[in-house]
C-alpha positions in Angstrom: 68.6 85.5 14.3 67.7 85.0 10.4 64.2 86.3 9.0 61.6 83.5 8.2 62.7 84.1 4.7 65.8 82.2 5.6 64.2 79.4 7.9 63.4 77.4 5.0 66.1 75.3 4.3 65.7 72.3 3.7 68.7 70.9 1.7 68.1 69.2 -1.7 66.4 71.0 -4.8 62.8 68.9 -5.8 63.6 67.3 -9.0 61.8 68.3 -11.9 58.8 66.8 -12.9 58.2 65.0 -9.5 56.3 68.3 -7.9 52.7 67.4 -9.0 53.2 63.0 -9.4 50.7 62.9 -6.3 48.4 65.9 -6.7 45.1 63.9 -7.1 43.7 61.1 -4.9 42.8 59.2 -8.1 46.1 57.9 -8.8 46.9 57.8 -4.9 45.5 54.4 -4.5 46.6 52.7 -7.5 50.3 53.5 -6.8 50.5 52.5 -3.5 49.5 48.8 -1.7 48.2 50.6 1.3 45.4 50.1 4.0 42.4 51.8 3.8 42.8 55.8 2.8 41.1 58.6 4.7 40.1 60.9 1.4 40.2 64.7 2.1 39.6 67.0 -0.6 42.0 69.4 0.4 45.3 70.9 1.1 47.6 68.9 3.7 47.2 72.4 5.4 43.8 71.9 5.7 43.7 68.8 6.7 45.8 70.1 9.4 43.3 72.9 10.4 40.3 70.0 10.6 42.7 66.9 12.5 45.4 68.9 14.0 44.4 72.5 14.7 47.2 73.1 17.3 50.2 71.8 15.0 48.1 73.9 12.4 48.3 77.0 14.2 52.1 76.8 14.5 52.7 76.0 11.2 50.0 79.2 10.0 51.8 81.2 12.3 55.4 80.9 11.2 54.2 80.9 7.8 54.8 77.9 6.7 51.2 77.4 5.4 52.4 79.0 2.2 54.1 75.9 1.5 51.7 73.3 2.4 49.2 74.8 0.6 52.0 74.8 -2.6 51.6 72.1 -5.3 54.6 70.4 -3.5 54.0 67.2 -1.7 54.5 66.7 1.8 53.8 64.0 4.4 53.0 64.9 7.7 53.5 63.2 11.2 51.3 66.1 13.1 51.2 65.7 16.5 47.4 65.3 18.0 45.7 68.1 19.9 47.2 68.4 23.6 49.9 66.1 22.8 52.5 69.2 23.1 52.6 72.9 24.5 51.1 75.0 23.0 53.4 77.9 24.7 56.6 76.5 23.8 56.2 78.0 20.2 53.2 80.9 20.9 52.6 83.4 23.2 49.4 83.5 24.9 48.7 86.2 22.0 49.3 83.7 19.1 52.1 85.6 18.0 55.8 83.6 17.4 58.6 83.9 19.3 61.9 85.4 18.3 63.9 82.2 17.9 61.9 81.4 14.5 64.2 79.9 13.1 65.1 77.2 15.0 61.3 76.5 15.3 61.0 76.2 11.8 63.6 73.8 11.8 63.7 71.8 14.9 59.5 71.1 15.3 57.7 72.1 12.1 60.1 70.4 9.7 60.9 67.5 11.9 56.9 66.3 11.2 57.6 66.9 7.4 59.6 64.6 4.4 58.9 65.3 0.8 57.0 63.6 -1.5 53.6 61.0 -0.2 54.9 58.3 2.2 51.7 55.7 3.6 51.6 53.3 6.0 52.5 49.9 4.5 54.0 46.9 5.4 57.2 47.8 4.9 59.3 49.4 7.1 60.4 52.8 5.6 63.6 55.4 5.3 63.7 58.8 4.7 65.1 62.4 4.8 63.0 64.8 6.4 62.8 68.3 5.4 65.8 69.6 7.9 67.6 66.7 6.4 67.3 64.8 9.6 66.8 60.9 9.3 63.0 59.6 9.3 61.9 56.6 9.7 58.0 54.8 9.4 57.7 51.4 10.7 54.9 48.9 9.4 53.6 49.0 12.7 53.1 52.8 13.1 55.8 53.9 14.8 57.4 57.0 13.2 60.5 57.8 15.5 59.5 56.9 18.9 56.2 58.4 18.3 53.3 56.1 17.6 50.3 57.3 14.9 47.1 57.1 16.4 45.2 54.1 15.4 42.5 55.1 12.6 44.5 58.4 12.3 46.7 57.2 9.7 47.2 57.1 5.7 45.1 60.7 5.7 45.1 61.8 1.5 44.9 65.0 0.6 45.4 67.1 -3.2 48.8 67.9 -2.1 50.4 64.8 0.0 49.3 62.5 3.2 48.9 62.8 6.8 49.3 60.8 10.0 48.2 61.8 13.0 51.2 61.3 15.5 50.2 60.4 19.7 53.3 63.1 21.0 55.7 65.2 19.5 58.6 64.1 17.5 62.1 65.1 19.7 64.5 66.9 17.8 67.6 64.8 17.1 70.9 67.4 17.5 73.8 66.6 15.3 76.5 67.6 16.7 77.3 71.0 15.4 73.7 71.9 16.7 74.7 70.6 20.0 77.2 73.0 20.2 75.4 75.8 19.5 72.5 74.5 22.2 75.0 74.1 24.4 76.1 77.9 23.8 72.5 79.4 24.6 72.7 76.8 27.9 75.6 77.8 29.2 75.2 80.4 31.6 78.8 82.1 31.6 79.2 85.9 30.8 82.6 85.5 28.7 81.3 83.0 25.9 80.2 85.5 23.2 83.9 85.8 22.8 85.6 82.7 24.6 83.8 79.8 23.8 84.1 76.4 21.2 80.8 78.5 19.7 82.2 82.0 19.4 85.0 80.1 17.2 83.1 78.0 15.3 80.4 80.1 14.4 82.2 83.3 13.4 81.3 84.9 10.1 84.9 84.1 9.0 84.8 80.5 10.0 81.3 79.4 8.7 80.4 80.7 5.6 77.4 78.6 4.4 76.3 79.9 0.7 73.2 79.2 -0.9 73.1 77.8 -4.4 70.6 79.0 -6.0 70.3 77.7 -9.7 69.6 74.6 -7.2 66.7 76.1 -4.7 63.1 77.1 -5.2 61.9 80.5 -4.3 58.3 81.3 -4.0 57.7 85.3 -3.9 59.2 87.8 -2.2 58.7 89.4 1.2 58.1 93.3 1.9 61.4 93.9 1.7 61.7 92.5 -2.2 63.7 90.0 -1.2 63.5 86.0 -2.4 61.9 83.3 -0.2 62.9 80.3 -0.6 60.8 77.6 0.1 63.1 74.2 -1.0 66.7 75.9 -1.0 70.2 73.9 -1.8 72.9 75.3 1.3 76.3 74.4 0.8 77.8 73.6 4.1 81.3 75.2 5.1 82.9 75.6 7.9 86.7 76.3 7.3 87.6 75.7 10.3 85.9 72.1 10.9 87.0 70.9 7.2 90.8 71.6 8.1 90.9 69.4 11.0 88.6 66.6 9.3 85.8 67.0 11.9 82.6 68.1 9.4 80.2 68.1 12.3 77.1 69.1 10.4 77.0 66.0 8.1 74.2 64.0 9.1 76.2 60.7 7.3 78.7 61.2 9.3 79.4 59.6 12.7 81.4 61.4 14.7 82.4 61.8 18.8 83.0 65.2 20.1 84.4 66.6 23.4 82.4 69.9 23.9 84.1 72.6 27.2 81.8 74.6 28.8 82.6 78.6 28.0 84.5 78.3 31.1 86.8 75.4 30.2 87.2 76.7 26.8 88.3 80.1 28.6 90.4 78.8 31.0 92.7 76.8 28.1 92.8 79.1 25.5 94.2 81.3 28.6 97.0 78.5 28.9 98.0 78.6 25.1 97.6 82.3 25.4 100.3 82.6 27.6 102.7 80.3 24.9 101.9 82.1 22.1 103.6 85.2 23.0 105.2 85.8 19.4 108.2 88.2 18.1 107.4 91.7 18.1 109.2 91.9 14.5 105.9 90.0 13.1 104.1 93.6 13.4 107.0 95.2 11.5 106.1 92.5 8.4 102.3 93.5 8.7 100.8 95.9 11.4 98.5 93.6 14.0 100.1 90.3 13.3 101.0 89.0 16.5 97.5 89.6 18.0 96.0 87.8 15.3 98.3 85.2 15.3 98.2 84.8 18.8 94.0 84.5 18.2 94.6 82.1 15.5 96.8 79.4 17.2 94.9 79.9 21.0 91.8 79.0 19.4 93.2 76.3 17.5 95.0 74.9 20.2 91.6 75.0 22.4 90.2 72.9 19.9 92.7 70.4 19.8 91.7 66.8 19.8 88.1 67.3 20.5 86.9 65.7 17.4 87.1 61.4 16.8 85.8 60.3 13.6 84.0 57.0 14.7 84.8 55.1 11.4 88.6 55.9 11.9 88.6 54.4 16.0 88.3 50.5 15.3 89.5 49.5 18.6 87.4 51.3 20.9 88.9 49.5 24.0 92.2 50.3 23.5 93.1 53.8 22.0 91.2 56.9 20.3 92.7 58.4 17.4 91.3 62.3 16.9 91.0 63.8 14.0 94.3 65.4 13.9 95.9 61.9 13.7 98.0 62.0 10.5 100.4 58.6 11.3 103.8 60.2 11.8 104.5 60.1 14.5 102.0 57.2 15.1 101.2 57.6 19.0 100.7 61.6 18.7 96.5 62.7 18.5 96.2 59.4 20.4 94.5 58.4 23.7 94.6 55.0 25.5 92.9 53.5 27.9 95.4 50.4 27.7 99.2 50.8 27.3 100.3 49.6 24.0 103.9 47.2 24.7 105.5 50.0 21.9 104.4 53.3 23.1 106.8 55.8 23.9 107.8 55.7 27.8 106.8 59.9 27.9 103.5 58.9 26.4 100.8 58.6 29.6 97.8 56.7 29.4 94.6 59.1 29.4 91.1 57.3 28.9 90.0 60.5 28.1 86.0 59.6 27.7 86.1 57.7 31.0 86.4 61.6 32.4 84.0 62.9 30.3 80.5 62.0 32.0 77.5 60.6 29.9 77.2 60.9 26.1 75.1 62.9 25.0 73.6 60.9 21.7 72.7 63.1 18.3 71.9 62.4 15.0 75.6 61.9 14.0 77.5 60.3 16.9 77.9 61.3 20.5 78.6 64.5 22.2 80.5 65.2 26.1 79.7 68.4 27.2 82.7 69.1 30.1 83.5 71.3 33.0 87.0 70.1 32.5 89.1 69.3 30.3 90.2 65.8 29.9 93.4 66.2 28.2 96.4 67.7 29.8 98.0 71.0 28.1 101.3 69.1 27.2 99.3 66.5 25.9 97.0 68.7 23.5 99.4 71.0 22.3 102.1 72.4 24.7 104.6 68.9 23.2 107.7 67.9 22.8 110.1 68.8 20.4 112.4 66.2 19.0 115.2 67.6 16.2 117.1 64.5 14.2 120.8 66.3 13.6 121.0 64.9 10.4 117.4 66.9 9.6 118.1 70.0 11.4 121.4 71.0 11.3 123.0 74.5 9.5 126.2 76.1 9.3 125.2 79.6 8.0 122.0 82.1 8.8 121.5 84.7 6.6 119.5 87.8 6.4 117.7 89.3 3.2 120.4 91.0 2.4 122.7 88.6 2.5 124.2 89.4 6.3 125.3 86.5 8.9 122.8 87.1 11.4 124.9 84.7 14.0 126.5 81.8 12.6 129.9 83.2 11.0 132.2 81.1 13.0 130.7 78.2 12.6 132.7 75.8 11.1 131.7 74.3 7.8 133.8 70.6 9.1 131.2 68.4 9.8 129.8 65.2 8.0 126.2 63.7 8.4 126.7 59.6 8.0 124.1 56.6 9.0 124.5 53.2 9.7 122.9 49.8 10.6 123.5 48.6 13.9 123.0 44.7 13.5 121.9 42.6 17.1 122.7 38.9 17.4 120.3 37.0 19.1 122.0 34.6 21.5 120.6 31.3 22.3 122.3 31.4 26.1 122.4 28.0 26.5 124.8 27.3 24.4 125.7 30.6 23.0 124.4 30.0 19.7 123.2 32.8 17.0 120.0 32.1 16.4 119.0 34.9 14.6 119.6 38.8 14.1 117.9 41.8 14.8 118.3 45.4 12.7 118.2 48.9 13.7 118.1 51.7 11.7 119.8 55.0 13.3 120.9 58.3 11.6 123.2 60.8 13.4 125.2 63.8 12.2 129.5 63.7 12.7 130.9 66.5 13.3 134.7 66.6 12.3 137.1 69.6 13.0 138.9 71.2 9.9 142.1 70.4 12.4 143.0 68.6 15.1 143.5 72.0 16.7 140.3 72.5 16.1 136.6 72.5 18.5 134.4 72.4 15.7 130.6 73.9 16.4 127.7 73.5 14.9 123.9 74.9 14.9 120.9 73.2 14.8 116.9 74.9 13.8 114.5 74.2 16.4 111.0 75.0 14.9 107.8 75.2 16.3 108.5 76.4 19.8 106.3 78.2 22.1 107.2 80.9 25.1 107.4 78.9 28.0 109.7 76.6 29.8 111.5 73.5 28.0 113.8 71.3 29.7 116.8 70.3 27.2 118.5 67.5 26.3 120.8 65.9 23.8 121.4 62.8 22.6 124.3 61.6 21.2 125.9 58.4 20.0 129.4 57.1 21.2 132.3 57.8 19.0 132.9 53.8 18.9 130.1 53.9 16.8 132.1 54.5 13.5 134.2 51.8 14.0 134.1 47.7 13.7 134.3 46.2 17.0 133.8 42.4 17.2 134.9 40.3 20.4 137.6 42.8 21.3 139.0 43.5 24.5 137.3 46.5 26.3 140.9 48.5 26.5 141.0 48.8 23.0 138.0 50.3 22.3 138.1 54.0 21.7 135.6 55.0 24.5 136.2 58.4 25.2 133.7 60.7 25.8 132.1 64.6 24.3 132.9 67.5 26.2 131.0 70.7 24.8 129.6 74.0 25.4 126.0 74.6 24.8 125.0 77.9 23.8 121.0 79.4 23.0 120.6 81.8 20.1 117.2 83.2 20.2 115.9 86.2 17.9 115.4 89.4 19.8 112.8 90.9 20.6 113.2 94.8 21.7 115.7 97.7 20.5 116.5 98.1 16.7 117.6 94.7 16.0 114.3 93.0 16.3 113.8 90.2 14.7 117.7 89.6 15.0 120.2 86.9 16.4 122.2 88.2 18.5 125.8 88.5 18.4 126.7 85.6 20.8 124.3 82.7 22.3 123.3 82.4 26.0 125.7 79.4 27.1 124.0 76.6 29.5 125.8 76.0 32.6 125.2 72.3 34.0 123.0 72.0 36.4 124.7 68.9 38.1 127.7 70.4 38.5 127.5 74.1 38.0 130.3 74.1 35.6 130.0 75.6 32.0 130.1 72.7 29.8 128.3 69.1 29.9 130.4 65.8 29.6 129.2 62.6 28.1 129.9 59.5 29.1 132.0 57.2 27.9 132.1 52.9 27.4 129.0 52.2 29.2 127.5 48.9 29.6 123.7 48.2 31.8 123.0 46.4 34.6 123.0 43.2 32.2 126.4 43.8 30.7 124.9 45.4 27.2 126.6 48.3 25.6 124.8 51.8 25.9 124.6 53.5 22.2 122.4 56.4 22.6 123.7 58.8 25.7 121.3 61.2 27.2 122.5 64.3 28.3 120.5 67.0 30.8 121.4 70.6 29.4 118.7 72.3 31.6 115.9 74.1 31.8 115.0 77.5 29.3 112.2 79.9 28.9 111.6 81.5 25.7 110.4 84.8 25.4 108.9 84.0 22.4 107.0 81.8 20.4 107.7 80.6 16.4 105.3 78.3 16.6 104.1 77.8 12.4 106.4 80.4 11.3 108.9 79.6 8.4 111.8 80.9 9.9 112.7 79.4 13.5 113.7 81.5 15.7 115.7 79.3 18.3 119.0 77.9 17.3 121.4 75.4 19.5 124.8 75.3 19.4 127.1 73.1 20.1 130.8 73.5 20.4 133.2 71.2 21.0 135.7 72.5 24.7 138.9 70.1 24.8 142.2 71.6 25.5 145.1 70.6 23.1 146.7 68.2 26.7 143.1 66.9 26.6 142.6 65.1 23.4 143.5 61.9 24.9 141.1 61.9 27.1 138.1 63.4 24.8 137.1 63.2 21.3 136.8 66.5 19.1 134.5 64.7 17.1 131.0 63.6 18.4 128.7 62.2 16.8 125.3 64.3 17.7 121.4 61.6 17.2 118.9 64.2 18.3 118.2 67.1 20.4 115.1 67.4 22.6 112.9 69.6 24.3 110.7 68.5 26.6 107.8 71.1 28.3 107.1 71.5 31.8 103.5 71.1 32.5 101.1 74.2 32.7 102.1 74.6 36.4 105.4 74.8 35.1 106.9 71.5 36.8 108.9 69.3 35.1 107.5 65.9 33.9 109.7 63.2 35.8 109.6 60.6 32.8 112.2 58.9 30.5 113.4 60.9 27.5 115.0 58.7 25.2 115.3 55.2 24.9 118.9 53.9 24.8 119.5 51.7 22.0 122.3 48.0 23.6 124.4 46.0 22.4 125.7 42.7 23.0 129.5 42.4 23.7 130.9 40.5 20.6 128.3 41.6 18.0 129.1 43.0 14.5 128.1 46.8 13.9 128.2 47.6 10.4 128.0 51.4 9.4 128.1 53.0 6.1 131.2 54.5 7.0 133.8 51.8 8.3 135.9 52.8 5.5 137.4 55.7 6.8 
């Protein structure tokens, strides 16, 4: 806990000039349009020792009488004799407790503003000294307080008093929530597991003190400064990286607050996804601990933080703080299913299960037992790789060496189209319009016709646990004009391909490494070693399927390159047709996306839709950019 020396801070430097505007009751009266003064020719300290000895002896004995007594001026709201205990801030000995600082701050300075403030008719605004929000009705209420009648407007050398019928309640922001909620909690493991033990560490907030902008008065024994009005720069690295400054008292924020417990229990999840490449110790000594730290916490902390002036529909979907746009329905809760969300989305109303609000002086706060957001949806997601993004055909080490990837042909050609979509009046089978889709996908052509052509694709950002794999690809139909043709003559034949997965190793003396050869997938429908698309397929309503989804499996990953600039998962792809096959299958696919989709924290897989399949309309025109060849 700080020394009283460091209690004082109060926020904004007094201007110059303004310290002595109010140090005389003569020119008290003929500044302000008040009701009738109570003179006292003292100190607002003394004028707390004669009306409010109690509030007096508090403020004496945590030594801020220095300042009252100061050529500053002050208003106080003192709370009247008996109106509060006593014992909450001295023992039975009159000595202070050991939590000083947060006395200071939470009951002497939320009874004190700067400069002389009356009772008028207006009603009033202000900062108080902890940089809380006052305000002082023209009826007398200041807060939810009341001043006592006859008690009010009190003048003194050095500022005014009113004589208040309770104690002011401290108003939390939301920061200082989570630090009350800290000393609450009752759990043995949150000095070091805990949204606290984060946020608060030396490292994480470094508040500095300006001090060409503060007032010191004196030193204490130890020749150190106190500082009696002192200017603190607010910064907390972690909080301004994810957007969330939960100290401002401007601000208006929500914030989802797990017990030690809670926080414990995730960061134990991500923990066990963060297990990362031994060969990150051989770069510098330690680093896969402390990136393990690093990302656990971070993930904890996930989508705990809404800026309210970013959520404008309240009713339908929460946007964290994390929300960047792209993609759109990512950092985003909903208690009501938008008609566009993607079908793997779920709807969470993720503050229906988090109790009552808790209201502070900047927004609301949800303390919880449990989280309300799934691991997959925090930060356990899926991966979606565009071919035309993602794809290589070469890996190479520092010095130069093919680490996997030297028979991968360089044969393949990335192209993108428009796929055009008439709309049909069907009562009379008129165009009425047309409809535009954009697509991208990645062609891969063999050097030969001899030849399977492979190719690898970078899949970043993945975490050591269980994916299931798929891959989407476009029918080969797709390069080609087809317009109220018969079905015979389109060329509708399908992919047939081995899938292998290069990951780096981890153990022996090519850490860090790709191996030699890839795992390869064996289907799990039919047990065989290589994956068929399909071929001309149409729906249920007679619309042509352009997008086919293909189940490659599940995989675990022993490691995670989660944030790190070189991935360390590769698919491949490969081409299998036999030279008596080629009727039947085309060498060259044409590859839209790869996915990997986590299983939940229990490890079960998430029985939704992976990928929307884009239809067409028999007889429609499909344009590409390449019809040419």
């Amino acid at each position: 806990m700080n020394k009283i020396k460091n209690t004082f801070r109060v926020g904004f430097a007094v201007a110059a000039g303004l310290v002595a505007m109010y140090s005389c009751t003569d020119t008290w009266n003929d500044h302000y349009d008040t009701a009738a003064t109570l003179n006292f020719n003292g100190t607002t300290m003394e004028a707390l020792e004669a009306n409010a000895s109690d509030f007096a002896k508090v403020v004496k004995a945590y030594g801020y009488d220095r300042e009252l007594t100061s050529d500053n001026v002050y208003t106080i709201w003192a709370p009247a004799n008996g109106s509060f205990d006593l014992s909450e801030y001295l023992d039975a000995n009159g000595k202070v407790y050991a939590d000083s600082a947060d006395i200071v701050k939470e009951f002497i300075q939320n009874h004190i503003a700067r400069y002389a403030i009356s009772l008028n008719s207006q009603d009033q605004n202000f900062s108080l000294i902890n940089e809380k929000k006052g305000s002082f009705t023209a009826d007398g209420k200041f807060g939810i307080t009341n001043v006592i009648n006859g008690k009010s407007n009190i003048s003194c050398k050095n500022g005014v008093i009113h004589l208040i019928d309770a104690a002011s309640p401290y108003s939390y922001n939301l920061f200082e929530l989570i630090a009350k909620q800290y000393k609450d909690d009752t759990d043995t493991g949150k000095d070091t597991l805990s949204l606290y033990a984060f946020l608060y560490d030396s490292e994480n907030n470094q508040d500095s003190l300006i001090e060409n902008k503060s007032v010191s008065r004196g030193v204490d024994e130890n020749g150190d400064k106190i500082w009696v009005d002192s200017f603190v720069m607010r910064n907390n690295t972690v909080l301004k990286n994810v957007d969330a400054k939960l100290y401002e008292e401007d601000s208006a924020f929500i914030a989802i607050i797990p017990t030690a417990k809670a926080w414990a229990e995730r960061y134990k999840i991500a923990e066990s996804l963060l297990k990362f490449n031994p060969s990150e110790d051989l770069r510098s000594a330690g680093a896969c601990d402390s990136l393990l730290r690093h990302y656990a916490n971070h993930f904890a902390m996930t989508d705990l933080f809404y800026n309210k002036n970013a959520n404008e529909h309240w009713q339908d979907s929460l946007k964290s703080t994390l929300y960047r746009g792209m993609p759109w329905y990512e950092h985003v809760y909903y208690s009501k299913m938008p008609k566009d969300l993607p079908e793997d989305t779920e709807l969470n109303d993720i503050l229906a299960k988090s109790g009552t609000p808790i209201a502070c002086s900047n927004g609301e706060g949800y303390i919880v037992d449990e989280y309300p957001i799934s691991v997959t949806e925090q930060f356990f997601k899926k991966i979606k790789v565009s071919a035309n993004s993602r794809s290589i055909n070469v890996d190479l080490d520092k010095n130069g060496k093919d680490l996997f990837t030297k028979n991968v042909n360089k044969s393949f050609r990335q192209y993108s189209g428009i796929y055009t979509e008439l709309l049909i009046d069907t009562t009379d089978n008129t165009v009425i319009g047309r409809k535009s889709t954009n697509y991208s996908y990645t062609d891969i052509v063999p050097s030969t016709k001899s030849v399977n052509p492979n190719i690898g694709f970078d899949i970043p950002n993945t975490l050591s646990g269980t994916y299931d794999l798929y891959l989407v690809t476009c029918p080969y139909w797709l390069i080609t004009d087809y317009v109220n043709i018969a079905d015979s003559l389109w060329d509708a034949r399908p992919y047939r391909f081995y899938t292998y997965v290069f990951e780096r190793d981890n153990d022996g003396k090519n850490i860090g490494e790709y191996p030699a050869s890839g795992e390869r997938l064996t289907n799990p429908l039919t047990g065989e070693n290589y994956f068929e698309t399909r071929g001309l397929v149409r729906d249920d309503e007679g619309f042509l399927v352009i997008n086919d989804t293909t189940y490659l499996g599940s995989y675990t990953f022993k490691n995670a390159y989660y944030g790190r600039n070189d991935e360390g998962v590769i698919i491949q792809l490969q081409t299998y047709i036999t030279s008596k096959q080629t009727e039947q299958y085309s060498r060259e696919m044409l590859i839209s996306s790869i996915i990997l989709k986590p299983r939940d924290e229990f490890g079960e897989a998430i029985e939704i839709p992976v990928a929307e399949e884009t239809k067409m309309r028999k007889g429609t025109k499909l344009t590409t950019s390449n019809t040419s060849k």
